[in-house]
C-alpha positions in Angstrom: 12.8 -39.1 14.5 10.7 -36.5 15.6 7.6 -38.7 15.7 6.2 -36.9 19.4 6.3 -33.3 19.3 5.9 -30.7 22.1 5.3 -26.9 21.7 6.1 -25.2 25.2 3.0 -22.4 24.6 3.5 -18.8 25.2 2.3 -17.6 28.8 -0.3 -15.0 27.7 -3.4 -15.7 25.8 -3.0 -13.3 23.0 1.0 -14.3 23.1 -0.8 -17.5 22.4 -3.0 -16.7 19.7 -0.1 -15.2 17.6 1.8 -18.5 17.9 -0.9 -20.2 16.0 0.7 -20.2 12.6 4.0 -21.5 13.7 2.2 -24.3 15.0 0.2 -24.6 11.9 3.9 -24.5 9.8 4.7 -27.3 12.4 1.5 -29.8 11.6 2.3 -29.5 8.8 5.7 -29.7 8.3 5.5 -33.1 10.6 2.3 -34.5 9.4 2.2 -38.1 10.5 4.0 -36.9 13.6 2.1 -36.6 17.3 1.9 -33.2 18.5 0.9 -32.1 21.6 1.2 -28.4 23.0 2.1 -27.7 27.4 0.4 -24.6 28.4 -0.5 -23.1 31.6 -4.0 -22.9 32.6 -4.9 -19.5 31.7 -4.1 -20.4 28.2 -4.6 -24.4 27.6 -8.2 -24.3 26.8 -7.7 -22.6 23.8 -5.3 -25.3 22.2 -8.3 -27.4 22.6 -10.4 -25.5 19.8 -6.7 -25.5 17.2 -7.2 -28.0 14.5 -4.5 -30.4 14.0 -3.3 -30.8 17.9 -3.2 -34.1 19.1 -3.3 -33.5 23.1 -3.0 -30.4 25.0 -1.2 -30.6 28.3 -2.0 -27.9 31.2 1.6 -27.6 33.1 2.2 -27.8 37.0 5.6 -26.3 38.1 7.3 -30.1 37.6 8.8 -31.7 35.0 6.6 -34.7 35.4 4.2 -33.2 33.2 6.1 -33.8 30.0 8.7 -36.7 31.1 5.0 -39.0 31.2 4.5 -37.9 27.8 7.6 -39.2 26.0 8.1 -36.3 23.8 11.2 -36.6 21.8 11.2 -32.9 20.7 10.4 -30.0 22.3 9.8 -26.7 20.6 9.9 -23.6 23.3 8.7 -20.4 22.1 9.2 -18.9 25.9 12.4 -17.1 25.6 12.7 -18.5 29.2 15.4 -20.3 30.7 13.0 -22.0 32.8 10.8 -23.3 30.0 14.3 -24.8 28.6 14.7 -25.9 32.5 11.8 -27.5 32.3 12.3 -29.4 28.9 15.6 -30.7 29.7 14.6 -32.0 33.2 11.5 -34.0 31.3 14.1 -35.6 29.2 13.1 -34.6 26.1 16.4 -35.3 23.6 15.8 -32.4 21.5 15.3 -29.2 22.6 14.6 -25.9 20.4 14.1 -22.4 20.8 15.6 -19.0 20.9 19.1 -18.4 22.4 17.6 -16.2 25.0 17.7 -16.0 29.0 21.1 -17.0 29.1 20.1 -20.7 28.0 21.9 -21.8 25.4 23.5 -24.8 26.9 20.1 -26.1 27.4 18.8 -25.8 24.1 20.0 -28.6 21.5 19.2 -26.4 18.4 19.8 -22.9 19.5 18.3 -20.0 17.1 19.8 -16.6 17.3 16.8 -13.6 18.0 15.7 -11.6 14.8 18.1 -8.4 14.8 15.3 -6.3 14.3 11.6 -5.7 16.3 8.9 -8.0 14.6 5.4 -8.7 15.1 5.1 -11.1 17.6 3.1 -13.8 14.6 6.3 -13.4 12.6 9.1 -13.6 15.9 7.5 -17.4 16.3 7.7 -18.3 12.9 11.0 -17.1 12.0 12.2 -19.3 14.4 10.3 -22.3 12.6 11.6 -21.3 9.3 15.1 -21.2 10.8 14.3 -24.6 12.1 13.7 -25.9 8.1 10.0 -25.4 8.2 8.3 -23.6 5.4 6.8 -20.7 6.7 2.8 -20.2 5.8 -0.1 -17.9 5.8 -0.3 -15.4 8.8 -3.9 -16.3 10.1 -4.4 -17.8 13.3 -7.9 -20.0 13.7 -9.4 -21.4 16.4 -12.6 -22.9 16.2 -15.2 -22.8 19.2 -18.1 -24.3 20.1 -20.9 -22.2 19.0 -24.2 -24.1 19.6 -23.0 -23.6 23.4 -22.2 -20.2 23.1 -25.9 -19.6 21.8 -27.6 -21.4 24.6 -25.2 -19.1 27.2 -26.0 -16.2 25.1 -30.0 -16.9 25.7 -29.4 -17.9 29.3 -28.2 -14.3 30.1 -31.1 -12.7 27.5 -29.7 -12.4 24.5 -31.9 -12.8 21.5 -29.3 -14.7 19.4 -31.0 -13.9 16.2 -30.5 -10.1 16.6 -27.1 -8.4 16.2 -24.7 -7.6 19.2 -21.7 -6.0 20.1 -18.9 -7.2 22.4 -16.9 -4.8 24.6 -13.8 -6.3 25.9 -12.5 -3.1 28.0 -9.8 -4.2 30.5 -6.0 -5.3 29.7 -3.7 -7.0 32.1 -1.0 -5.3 30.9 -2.0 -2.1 32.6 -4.8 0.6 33.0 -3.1 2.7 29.7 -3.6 0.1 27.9 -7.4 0.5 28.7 -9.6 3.1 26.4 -11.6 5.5 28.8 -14.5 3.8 30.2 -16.8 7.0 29.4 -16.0 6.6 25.7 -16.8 2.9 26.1 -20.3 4.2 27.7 -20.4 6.9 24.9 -20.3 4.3 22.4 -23.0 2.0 24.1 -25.3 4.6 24.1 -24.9 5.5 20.6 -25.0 1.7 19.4 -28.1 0.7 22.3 -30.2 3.9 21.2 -29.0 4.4 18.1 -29.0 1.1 16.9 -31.3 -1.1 18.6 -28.2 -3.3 19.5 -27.7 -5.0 22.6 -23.7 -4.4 24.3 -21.8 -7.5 26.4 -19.0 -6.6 28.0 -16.8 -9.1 28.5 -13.3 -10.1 30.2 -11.8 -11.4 33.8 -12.5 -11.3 37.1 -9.7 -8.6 37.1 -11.5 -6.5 34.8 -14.7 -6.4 36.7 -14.4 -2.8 37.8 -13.5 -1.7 34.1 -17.3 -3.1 33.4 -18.7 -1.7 36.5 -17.4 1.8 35.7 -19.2 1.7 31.9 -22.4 0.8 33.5 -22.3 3.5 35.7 -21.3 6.3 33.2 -24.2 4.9 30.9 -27.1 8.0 30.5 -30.2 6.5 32.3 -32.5 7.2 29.2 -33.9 4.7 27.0 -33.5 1.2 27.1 -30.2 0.7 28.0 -30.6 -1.4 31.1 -32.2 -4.4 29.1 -29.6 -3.7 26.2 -26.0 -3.7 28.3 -25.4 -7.1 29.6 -22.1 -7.2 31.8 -20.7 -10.7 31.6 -17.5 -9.9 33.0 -15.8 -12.6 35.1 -18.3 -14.7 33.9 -17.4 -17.0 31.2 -14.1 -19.2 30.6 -12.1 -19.2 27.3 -14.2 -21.4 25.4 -17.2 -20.3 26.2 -15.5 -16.1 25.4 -14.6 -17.6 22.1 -18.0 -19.1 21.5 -19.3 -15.7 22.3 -17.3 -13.4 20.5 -18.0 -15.4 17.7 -21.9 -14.9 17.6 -20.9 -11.1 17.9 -21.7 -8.7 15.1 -18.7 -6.9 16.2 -16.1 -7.1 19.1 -14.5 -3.5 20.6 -11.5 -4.0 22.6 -8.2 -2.7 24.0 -4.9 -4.4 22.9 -5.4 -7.2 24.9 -5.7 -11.4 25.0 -9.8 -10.9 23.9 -9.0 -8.8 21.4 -6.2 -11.5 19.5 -9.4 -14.6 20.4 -11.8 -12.6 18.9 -9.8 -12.0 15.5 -9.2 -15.8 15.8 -12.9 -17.2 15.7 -13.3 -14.9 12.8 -15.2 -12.2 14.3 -14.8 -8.3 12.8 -12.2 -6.6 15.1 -12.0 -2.8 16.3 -8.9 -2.9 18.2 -8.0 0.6 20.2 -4.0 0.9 20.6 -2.5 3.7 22.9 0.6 3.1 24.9 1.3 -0.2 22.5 2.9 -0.9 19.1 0.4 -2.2 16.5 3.0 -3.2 14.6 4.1 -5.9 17.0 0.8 -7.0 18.6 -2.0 -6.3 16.1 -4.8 -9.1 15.8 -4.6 -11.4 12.9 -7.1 -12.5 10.8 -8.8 -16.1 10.8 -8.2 -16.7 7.5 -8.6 -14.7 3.6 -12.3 -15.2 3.6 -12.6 -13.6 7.5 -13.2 -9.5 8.2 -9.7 -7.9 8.6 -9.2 -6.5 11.9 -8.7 -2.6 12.1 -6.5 -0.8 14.3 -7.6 2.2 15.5 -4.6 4.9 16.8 -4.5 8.5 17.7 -1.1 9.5 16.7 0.8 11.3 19.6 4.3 11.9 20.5 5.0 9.8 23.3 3.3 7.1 21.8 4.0 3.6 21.8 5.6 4.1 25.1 4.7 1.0 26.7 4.4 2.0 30.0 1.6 0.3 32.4 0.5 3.9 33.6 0.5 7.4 31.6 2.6 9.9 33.5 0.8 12.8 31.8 -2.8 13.1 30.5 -3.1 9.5 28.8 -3.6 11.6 25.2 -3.1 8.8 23.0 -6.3 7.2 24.3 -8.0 10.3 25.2 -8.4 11.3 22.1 -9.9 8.5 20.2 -13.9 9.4 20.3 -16.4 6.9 20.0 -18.0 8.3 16.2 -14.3 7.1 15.3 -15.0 3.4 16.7 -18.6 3.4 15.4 -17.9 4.7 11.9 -15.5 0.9 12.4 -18.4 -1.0 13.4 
């Protein structure tokens, strides 16, 4: 009957953001149905700001999580054979999902990969559309509170009224991932002193030392030190999606921030070394919202993928910051 969905949730926040129209082709698709989506607790709180979810559930290590819930269908877009694991030991009838990870007795309606690379928005809906659900627009939307984000903006002395610029410069993925922190201070400088703009930078507790590395490169002249705000480590996903949605601009590596910030609707300069823009770039809120642009410096060994450059990181290197504030 399929009257209480479940969406097993990608792991990574920007993973998670790029599911967002697949569940969107699923609402509505099943409109009078219940839909709830598991996710872990780095990315739950962001299913709470997606129109058209009826409950989000934060997942333990235990089925018990989902058997309480009565779901009748689950729809995994883990390729993991414990997130099929996990669906089958809730006791959920139907299960669906890619034929990955060796778990195809698991899965009651088992869709074969896409033969070719995809981006990742398009890998979770083709496996909708191969479930019978009509495939539609490529925007991902999530909508955050934004009255809180401008009382948190003016707690840590941002006039709200006055344009800023977010720097999101770590990734989890790796350090080449991450755009030099000297261009980062480069491009403060220009947009502090230059612009009269103030500069956030914004991200996780693991990224902390990414921050603390662009204030100290930043040229003691001016008034920089009442200008660059670092947040970092300071703020949860609601309250980074409230934030990046007040900003004039957001500036960040291929990472989950980057994906959020396209998602609240917010202009997007995205820096890609190591990784393929063509299967991770940020999507767009919707036709109305700025289109995100990708900025690359071709090189040969790029997209390699690798967590650490074995050679002079050139791909990122050579990106300067007139290049990401001609974007802004």
């Amino acid at each position: 009957m399929n009257e209480r969905l479940v969406v097993l949730a990608p792991n990574w926040l920007g993973d998670a953001v790029m599911a967002l129209p697949a569940i969107a082709d699923l609402r509505r698709h099943f409109h009078s149905a219940h839909i709830g989506v598991a996710a872990r607790a780095a990315v739950a709180p962001m299913f709470s700001m997606v129109e058209g979810i009826d409950e989000v559930i934060t997942l333990p290590d235990e089925a018990r999580a989902l058997s309480d819930h009565k779901f009748d269908t689950a729809i995994l877009f883990p390729n993991s054979f414990s997130a099929a694991r996990l669906a089958s030991k809730a006791g959920i009838a139907e299960r669906w999902g890619y034929a990955t990870d060796w778990r195809g007795s698991l899965l009651t309606r088992a869709i074969a990969k896409p033969a070719a690379p995809v981006h990742q928005r398009e890998y979770y809906q083709r496996l909708t559309t191969a479930l019978g659900i009509e495939a539609g627009p490529p925007y991902a939307r999530v909508r955050p509170d934004t009255g809180r984000a401008g009382e948190l903006l003016r707690e840590i002395g941002l006039d709200v009224d006055e344009p800023f610029v977010v720097f999101a410069p770590g990734a989890a993925y790796g350090r080449a991932k991450q755009w030099l922190p000297e261009r980062y201070a480069e491009l403060a400088d220009r947009i502090i002193n230059g612009r009269g703009w103030s500069v956030l930078m914004v991200g996780s507790k693991a990224d902390r030392s990414a921050c603390e590395d662009i204030s100290r490169r930043m040229p003691v002249t001016g008034n920089r030190l009442n200008r660059l705000i670092d947040f970092c480590g300071k703020s949860d996903i609601p309250a980074l999606a409230g934030i990046l949605s007040r900003a004039a601009a957001v500036v960040s590596n291929d990472s989950g921030a980057m994906h959020l910030a396209g998602a609240v609707g917010t202009k997007v300069i995205a820096i890609f070394g190591p990784t393929n823009e063509a299967r991770t770039a940020p999507l767009s809120s919707g036709a109305d919202a700025p289109a995100p642009v990708v900025i690359t410096h071709d090189v040969f060994c790029r997209p390699c993928m690798l967590r650490e450059c074995p050679i002079d990181h050139r791909c990122m290197r050579r990106i300067a910051a007139d290049d990401v504030l001609a974007a802004i």
